[in-house]
N, C-alpha and C positions, 0 to 999 in steps of 0.2 A: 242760686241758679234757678232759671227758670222751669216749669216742669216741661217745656218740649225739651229744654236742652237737657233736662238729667233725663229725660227718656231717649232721646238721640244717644247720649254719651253710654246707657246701657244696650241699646239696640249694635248701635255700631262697632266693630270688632277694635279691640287693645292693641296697641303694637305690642308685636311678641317680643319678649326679654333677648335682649341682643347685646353684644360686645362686638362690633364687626370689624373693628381693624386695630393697627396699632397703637395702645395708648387708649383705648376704648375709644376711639374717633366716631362718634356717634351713637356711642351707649342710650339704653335706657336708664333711666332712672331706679337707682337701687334701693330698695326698703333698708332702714340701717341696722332693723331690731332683726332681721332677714342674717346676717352674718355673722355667725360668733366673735366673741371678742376672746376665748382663751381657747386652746385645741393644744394634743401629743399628740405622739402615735397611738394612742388608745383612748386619746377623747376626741370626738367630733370630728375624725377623717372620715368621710364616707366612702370612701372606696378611691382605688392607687389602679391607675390605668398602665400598663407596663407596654416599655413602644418597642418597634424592631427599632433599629438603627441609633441617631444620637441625634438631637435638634437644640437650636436655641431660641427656636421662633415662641409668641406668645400664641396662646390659645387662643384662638376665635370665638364668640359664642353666636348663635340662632335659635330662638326657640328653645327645642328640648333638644341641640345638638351644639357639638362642640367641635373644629376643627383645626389639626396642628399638622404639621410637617417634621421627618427626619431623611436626613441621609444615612448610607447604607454603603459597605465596599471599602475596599485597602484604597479607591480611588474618587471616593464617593459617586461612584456609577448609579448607585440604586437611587431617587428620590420618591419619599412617601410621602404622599397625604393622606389622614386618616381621618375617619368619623368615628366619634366619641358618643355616646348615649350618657345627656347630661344626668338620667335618674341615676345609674347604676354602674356607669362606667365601662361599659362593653365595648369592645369595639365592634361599630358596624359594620365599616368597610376601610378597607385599605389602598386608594390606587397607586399604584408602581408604574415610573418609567425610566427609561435610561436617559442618563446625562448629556445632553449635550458639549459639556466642555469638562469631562471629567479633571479632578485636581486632587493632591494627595490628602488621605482623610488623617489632621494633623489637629495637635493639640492649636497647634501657632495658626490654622487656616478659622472661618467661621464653617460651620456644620450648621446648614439650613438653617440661619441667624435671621432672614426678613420673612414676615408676620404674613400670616395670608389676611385678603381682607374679601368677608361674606354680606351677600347682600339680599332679598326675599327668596331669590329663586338658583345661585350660583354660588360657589365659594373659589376665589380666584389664587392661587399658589404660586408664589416667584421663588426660585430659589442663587444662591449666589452661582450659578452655573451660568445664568441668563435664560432659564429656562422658565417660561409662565403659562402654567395651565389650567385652563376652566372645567368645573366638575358641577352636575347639578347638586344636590342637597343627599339625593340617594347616589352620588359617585359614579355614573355617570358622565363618558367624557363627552367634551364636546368642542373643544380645541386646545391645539398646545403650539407656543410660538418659543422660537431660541432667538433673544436678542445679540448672544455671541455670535450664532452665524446668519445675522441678520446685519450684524454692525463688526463689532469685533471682541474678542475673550477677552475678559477683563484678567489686569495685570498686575492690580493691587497683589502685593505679598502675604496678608492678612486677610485677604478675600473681600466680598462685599455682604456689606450685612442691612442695607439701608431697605425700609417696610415699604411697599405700596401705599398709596392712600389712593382713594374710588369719588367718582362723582357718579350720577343715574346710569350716566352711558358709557363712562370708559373707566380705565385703570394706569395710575399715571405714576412710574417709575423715576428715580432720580437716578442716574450708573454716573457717581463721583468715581477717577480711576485715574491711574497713572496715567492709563493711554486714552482713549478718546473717552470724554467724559459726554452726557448729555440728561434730558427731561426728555421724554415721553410720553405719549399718552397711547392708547390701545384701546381698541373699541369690545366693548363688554360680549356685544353679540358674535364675534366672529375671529379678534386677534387682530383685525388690520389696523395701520399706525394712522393714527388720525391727524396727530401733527408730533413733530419731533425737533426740539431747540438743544443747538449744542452750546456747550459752556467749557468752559477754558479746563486743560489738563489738573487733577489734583489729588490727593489723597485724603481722604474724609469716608467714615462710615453711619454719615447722620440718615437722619428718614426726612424726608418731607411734610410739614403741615397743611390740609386743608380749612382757610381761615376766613374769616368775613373781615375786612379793614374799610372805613371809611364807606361803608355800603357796598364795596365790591368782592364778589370771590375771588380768593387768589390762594396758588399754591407757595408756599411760603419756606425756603431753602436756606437752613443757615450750617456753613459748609466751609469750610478749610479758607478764612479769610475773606467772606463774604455774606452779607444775608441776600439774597436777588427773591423774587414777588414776579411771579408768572399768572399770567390770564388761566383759568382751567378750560376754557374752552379753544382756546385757540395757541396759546404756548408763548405767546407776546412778550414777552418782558416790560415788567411793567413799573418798578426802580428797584434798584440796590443802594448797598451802604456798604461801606468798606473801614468804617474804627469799627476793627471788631479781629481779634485774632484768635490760637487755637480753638474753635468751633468744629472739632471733628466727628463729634459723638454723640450730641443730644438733639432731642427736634425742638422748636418752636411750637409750647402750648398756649393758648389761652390765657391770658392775665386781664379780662375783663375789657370792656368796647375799645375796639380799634386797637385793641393792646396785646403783646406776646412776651414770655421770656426767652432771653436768649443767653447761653450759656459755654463757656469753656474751662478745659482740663490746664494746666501747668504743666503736664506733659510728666512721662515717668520721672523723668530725670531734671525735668523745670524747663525745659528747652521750650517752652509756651509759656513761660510765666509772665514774662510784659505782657502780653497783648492778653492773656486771662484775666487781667489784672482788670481789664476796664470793658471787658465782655460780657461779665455775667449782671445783666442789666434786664430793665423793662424799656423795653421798646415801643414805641406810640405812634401810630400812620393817621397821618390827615390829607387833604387835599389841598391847596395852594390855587385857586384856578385850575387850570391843566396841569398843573405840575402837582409830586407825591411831596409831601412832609416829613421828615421821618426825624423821631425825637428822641433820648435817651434821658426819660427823667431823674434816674436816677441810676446807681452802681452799686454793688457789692465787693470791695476787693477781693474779700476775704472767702466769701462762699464762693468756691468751685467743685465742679461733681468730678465722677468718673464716668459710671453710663448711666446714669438717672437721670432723667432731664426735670430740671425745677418746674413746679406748677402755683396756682391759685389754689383756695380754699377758706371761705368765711373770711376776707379779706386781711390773708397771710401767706407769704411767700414762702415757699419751702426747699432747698437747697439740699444735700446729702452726699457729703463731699467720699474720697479715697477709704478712708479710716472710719468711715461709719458717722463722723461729724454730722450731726443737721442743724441748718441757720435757718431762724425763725423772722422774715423781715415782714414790718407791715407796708403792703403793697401799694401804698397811695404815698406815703412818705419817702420810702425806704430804709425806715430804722429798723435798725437789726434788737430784734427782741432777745432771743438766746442762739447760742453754741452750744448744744450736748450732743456727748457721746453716745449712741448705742453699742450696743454689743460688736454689731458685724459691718464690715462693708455692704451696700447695697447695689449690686448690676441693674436689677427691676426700680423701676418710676414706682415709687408708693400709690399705693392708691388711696383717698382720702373717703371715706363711708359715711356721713352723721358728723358726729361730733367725734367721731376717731378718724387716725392714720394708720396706715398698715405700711411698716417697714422692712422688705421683704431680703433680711442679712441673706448673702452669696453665699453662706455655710449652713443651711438648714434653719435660724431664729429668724423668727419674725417678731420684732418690736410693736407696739402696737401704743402711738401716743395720744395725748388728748389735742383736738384742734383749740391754736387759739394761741395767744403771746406765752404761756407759761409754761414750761414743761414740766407735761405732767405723763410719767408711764405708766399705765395704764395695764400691762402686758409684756411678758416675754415667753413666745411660742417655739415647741421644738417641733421641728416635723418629724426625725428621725434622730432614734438613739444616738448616740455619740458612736457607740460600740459596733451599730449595727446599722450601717449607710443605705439607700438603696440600690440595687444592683444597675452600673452603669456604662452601657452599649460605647464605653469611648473611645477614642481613636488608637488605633496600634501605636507600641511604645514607639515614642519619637528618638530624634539623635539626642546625644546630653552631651555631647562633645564640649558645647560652648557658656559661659557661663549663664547667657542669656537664657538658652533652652534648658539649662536645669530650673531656673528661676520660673520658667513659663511652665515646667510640669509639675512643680510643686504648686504654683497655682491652680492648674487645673487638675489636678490629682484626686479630687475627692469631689461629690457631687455637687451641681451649685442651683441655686433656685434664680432663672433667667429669666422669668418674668410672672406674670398672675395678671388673672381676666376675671371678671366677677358681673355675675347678675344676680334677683333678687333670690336668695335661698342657696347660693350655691357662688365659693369663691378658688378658682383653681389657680394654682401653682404646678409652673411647668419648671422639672428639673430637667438632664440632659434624656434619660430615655424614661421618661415618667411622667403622668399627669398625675395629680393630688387635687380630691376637690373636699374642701372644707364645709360642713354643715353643721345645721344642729342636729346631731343625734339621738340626744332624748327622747327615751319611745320608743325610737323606728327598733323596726325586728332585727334580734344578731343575723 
C-alpha cells in the first residue's frame, strides 16, 4: 500500500460493525479469533437480554446497538421494537404500537417472525400484521404504514413471516398470501409506495434476496413454485423459472458470481417431495442478448432443509435438513462430500465465521463444525441447562383437540433458538423472549 493510501485508509472513518438485515444481507466482515468457538451457561455468555412479549425475528446489528421485535397480547395487539446495548445488554428503548390487523397470539400463528433491517441512520420494523415502521437509532418514530389497510389483511393461516430486504432509498416487502399476493417497495424517507408488482395468489413464507446477477441488481423471489427476478428499482419483472417445486421457506443466497441456491422442503408428510427432489440446486443467470439465461448446473436430491436456507463457504455447499442432517457439496461440481448428523434440528441459517460453522440446533446446542469436505466437530454448545430453560413469554395454551395441534405444541413447547446475528466480538442468539450474546469472557469483570 502506498503511504497516501494507508494514511487515507487511517484518516478515514471504518464502517461500523453491522448485521443489518436478514441473513446478514450486507454484514461486515467478522474477525473469526473475535468469536468463541466453545460457551454454557457459565462460560462465555455475556449477558441474556430478557424481552416483553415473544418474537422469532433475527437480531439486527449497528454499531454498538442491536435491534429485535416481539409481539405482545391474547391478540398480538402490542408490537415491540427494541434497542439492545451491544456492550452490556440493556435495554435502551422499547417502541410500542397497536396492531393494525390484530390475530390470535398462537403456537400455529408466526409471532413477529420477519427480521427488521437497519441502516446508518433508521431501523425499519415489519411485522406479519402488515404493519412497517420507521424508528431513528435512539427510537424515535418517524412513520408507520399498514399494508393490510392499505391492500388487504393477509390470510395465510400460519401467518407471514417473510424479512424485508433495503436498497439506499426504499424497503421492499414480498406478502406471498392466500389472497392478494404482491412486491413492494416503500420509500425510506416517508412510507410512500414507490412501485408495487402483484404476483399470482400463494402460500409461501420465503424472504426475498437482494442479488447482483449478470451485472444487474435484482430482487430475487424463490416462492411456492416459482423463482421470478424483479428490477429494485422499478418492480419490472425481469425473468422467472418455473422447474422448481415446494420453495416455501428458504431465501436465495449467494453461491458465488451470477450464482444462488435455491432450495425446498418434502413437505411434513412428503406432499412436496417430487418437485423437492430437483429444487435444491445452484442456479446460474446469464444474459442471451436481451433475453435472461437461467441454468441449473447441478442438483442435490438428497439435501433438503426445513428453515435454513443452504449457503456458500470456502467453496462448499451446505445444506441442514429436518433431523439435523447436513450435506457437504462442493459447489462447482456438485458432489456431495458428507451426510452427518448433529445433535438438533436447525430453524436458524448457520452462520460460517473462519474456518468454522456455527449450527444453531432448535433446542438450545449449538454444533460448531470445521469448514471444508470433512467432517469435522469441532463443538457442541449448551446454552441452557437442560433442567433449567429460559423463561419464555409464549402464546396462551392453544386447543389440543386435534391431533395435529398436540404435535405443533409439543414442538413448540420448550424454547427454541430462531435465529443469530454476529459481528466482530459479539455473536447473538435470539430465543423466543431472549437475546443471548456470546463472547469471550476471560478477564472481563463478574
Amino acid at each position: 500500500m502506498s503511504p497516501l493510501l494507508l494514511l487515507l485508509s487511517l484518516l478515514l472513518p471504518a464502517d461500523p460493525p453491522a448485521w443489518p438485515g436478514f441473513l446478514g444481507a450486507g454484514a461486515t466482515p467478522i474477525e473469526p479469533a473475535s468469536i468463541p468457538l466453545n460457551w454454557s451457561p457459565t462460560q462465555n455468555v455475556a449477558w441474556d437480554a430478557s424481552l416483553p412479549g415473544h418474537g422469532q425475528s433475527s437480531p439486527v446489528i449497528w454499531n454498538d446497538r442491536a435491534f429485535v421485535t416481539t409481539v405482545e397480547g391474547d391478540n398480538k395487539e402490542i408490537c415491540h421494537t427494541l434497542c439492545i446495548a451491544l456492550a452490556d445488554g440493556k435495554i435502551l428503548w422499547d417502541h410500542k404500537h397497536q396492531s393494525t390487523a390484530p390475530d390470535p397470539n398462537s403456537v400455529y400463528i408466526s409471532r413477529a417472525a420477519p427480521t427488521p433491517v437497519v441502516d446508518a441512520g433508521h431501523v425499519f420494523a415489519f411485522f406479519e400484521s402488515g404493519d412497517l415502521v420507521a424508528l431513528t437509532h435512539d427510537g424515535q418514530h418517524v412513520w408507520t404504514t399498514s399494508l393490510s389497510r392499505k391492500y388487504a389483511k393477509f390470510t395465510n393461516k400460519f401467518g407471514l413471516s417473510g424479512s424485508p430486504v433495503q436498497t439506499d432509498s426504499s424497503v421492499i416487502i414480498l406478502a406471498d398470501d392466500e389472497g392478494p399476493s404482491y412486491l413492494v417497495a416503500l420509500s425510506k424517507a416517508d412510507g410512500s409506495v414507490l412501485w408495487k408488482t402483484d404476483r399470482t395468489s400463494r402460500t409461501s413464507w420465503s424472504s426475498p434476496a437482494l442479488l447482483t446477477l449478470a451485472g444487474q441488481p435484482q430482487v430475487v423471489v424463490s416462492s411456492a413454485g416459482t423463482i421470478d427476478a424483479y428490477d429494485p428499482a422499478t418492480g419490472k419483472l425481469l425473468w422467472t423459472y418455473s422447474d422448481i417445486g415446494g420453495n416455501t421457506a428458504t431465501t436465495p443466497l449467494p453461491a458465488g458470481p451470477d450464482a444462488f441456491f435455491t432450495a425446498a422442503s418434502p413437505g411434513r408428510t412428503g406432499e412436496n417431495s417430487e418437485g423437492a427432489k430437483k429444487s435444491n440446486a445452484l442456479i446460474r443467470v446469464s444474459r442471451d442478448g436481451d433475453s435472461w439465461k437461467i441454468e441449473k448446473p447441478w442438483m442435490s436430491p438428497e439435501a433438503t432443509p426445513s428453515w435454513a436456507s443452504p449457503f456458500v463457504h470456502q467453496g462448499y455447499a451446505y445444506w441442514v435438513n429436518r433431523v439435523g442432517v447436513v450435506y457437504c457439496i462442493d459447489v462447482v461440481t456438485g458432489e456431495q462430500k458428507y451426510a452427518q448428523r448433529t445433535k438438533q434440528s436447525c430453524w436458524a441459517t448457520p452462520i460460517p465465521i473462519g474456518d468454522r460453522i456455527y449450527f444453531f440446533g432448535k433446542e438450545g446446542t449449538t454444533t460448531v463444525l470445521a469448514a471444508g469436505p470433512e467432517f469435522r466437530q469441532l463443538a457442541v454448545n449448551e446454552l441452557w441447562p437442560a433442567d433449567a430453560p429460559p423463561s419464555d413469554n409464549g402464546a396462551p395454551k392453544a386447543d389440543e383437540t386435534s391431533t395435529e395441534r398436540k404435535q405443533a405444541n409439543a414442538m413448540f413447547s420448550g424454547p427454541t433458538q430462531y435465529a443469530a446475528a454476529a459481528v466482530s466480538g459479539s455473536l447473538l442468539i435470539r430465543v423466543g423472549s431472549h437475546v443471548f450474546c456470546i463472547r469471550d469472557t476471560a478477564g472481563q469483570k463478574p
